[in-house]
N, C-alpha and C positions, 0 to 999 in steps of 0.2 A: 504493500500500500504506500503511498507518495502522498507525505504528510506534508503541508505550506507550514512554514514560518509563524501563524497564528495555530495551528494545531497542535502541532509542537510546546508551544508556549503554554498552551492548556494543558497538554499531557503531561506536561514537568509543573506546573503549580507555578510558573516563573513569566518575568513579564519577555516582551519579546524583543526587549534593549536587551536583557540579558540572552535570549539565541544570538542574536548577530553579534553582540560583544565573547559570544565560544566561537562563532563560525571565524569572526577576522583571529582568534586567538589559534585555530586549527583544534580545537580540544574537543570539539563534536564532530560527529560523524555526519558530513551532510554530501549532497550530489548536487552539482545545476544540471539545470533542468532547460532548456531555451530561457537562459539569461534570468533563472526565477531557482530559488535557492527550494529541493524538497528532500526529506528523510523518510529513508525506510524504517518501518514501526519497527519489527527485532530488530535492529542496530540502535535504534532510541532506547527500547526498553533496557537492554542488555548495558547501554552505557552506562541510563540512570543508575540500574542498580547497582552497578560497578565504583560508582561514585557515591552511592550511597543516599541516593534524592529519591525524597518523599514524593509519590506520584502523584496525581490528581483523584480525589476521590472519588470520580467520576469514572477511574478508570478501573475500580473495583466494583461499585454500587451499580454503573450505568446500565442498560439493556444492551444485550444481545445484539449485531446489526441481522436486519429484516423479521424478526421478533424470533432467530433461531432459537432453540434451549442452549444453553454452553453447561460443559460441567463444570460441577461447583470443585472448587478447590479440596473442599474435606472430604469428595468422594473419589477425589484422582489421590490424593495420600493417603486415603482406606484400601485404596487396588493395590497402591503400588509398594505400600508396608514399610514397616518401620523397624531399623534393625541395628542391631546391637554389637559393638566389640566387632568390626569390620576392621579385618589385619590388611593391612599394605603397606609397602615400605617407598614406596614413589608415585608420582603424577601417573606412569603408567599401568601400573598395580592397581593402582585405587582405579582409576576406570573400569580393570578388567572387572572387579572384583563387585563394583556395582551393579556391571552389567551380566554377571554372574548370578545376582540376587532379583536382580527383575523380573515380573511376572511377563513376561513376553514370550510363554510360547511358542505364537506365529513368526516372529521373526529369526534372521538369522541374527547368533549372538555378536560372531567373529565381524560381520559385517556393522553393525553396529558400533560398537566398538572402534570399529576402523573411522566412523561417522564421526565421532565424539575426539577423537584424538584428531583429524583434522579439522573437528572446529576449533581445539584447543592450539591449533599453530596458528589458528587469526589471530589468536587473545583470550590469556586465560580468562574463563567462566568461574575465578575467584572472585567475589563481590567484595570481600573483608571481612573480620570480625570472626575470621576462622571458618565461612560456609563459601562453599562453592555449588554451582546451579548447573553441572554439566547437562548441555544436552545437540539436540538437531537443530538445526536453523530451518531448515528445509524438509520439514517431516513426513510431506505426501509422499517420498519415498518408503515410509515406515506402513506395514499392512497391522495394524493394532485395531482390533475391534472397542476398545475403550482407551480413551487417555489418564496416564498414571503420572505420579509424580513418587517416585521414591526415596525413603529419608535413610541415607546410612551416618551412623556414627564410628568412628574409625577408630581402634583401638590405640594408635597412635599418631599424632599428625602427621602430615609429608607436605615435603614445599609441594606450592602449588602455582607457583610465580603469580601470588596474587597482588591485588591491585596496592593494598597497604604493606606487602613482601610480607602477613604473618603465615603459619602451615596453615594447612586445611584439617579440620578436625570433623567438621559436618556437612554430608553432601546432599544435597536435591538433584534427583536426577526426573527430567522431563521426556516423557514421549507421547505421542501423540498421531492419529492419521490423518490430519488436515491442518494448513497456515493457521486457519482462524481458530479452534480449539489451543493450540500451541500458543497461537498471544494471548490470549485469552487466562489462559493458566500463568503465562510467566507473567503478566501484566500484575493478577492477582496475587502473586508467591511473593513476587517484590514490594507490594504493599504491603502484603502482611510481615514482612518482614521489617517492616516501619513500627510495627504493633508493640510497645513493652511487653506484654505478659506474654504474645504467643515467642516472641522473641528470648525472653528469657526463659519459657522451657523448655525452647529449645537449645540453649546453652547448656543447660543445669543436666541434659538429656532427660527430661521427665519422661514417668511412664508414656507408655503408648497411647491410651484413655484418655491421660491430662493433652498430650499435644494436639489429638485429635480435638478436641474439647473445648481448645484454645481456638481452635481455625474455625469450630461452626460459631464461637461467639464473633470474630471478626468479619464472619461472613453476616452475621445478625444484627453489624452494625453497632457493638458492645462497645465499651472503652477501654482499654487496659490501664492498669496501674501506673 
């Protein structure tokens, strides 16, 4: 999708002195267009949350576009499970090893895989704060009869060349069979990852009950501490 310069501005909560003050800085991601400055949504989303910016509320709460149903976040992290003491000793280990635990029967795993590690040579999918959000950019490739989100916790960090240079200790890993599901979920993960309470427990690694718990209160609009 070919987002203008006021969309943009909406989809980060920020005014639109502040886009063209990153575009002349080179610190966004943007294209021209016939002399007119536009961004592709995964390259925005993926910056924000890279950088760490609060999205627009609108871009958790909003409707569906043409009234689709989208899934709900706490029911792509109920598929895709929540797991414990995940052992890997580097960036390429911890891929396997997510994609190891994912509910993806229909796909192929090795190929997968291979998906994730050349998204990972654009730029790591480490956001900060010790979580990383591997996943597809281009997921119509992917035959998944439901979109999941899965949460590993890693028995020990591994660099993850991320955005702050700390390891990686907690992964979300995203798949999906269609664009629009895909932003739709990362749009969402990245706000909630703005949320204090679902934020810290997911740090704390809360039971599984408690995280889940946390995602349908901020899908319900709740406040966190």
């Amino acid at each position: 999708m070919n987002l203008t310069v006021q969309d943009a501005a909406r989809m980060l909560n920020v005014s639109e002195r502040a886009i063209y003050r990153w575009i002349r800085e080179k610190s966004i991601p943007v294209h021209r267009v016939s002399d007119h400055y536009r961004f592709h949504r995964a390259e925005l989303l993926e910056w924000a949350t890279s950088h760490g910016m609060r999205l627009s509320s609108d871009e958790f709460h909003g409707p569906a576009a043409n009234g689709t149903t989208m899934p709900k976040l706490s029911d792509a992290l109920e598929a895709g499970g929540i797991h414990y003491g995940v052992v890997a000793s580097d960036r390429e280990s911890l891929l396997r090893a997510v994609v190891d635990v994912m509910p993806i029967e229909d796909v192929d795993r090795d190929l997968l895989y291979d998906f994730f590690l050349a998204r990972e040579a654009l730029g790591s999918t480490g956001v900060g704060d010790g979580i990383a959000i591997p996943h597809v950019r281009n997921p119509v490739v992917l035959h998944v009869s439901h979109p999941s989100i899965t949460l590993c916790f890693l028995e020990h960090p591994v660099d993850f060349q991320s955005v702050d240079d700390q390891p990686v200790h907690t992964v979300f890993s995203l798949v999906s069979g269609t664009i629009r599901a895909h932003l739709y979920l990362l749009s969402r993960l990245s706000f909630a990852l703005h949320d204090p309470s679902f934020k810290e427990a997911v740090l704390r690694r809360a039971p599984r009950e408690q995280i889940l718990a946390e995602v349908r209160r901020v899908e319900a609009g709740g406040s966190g501490s």
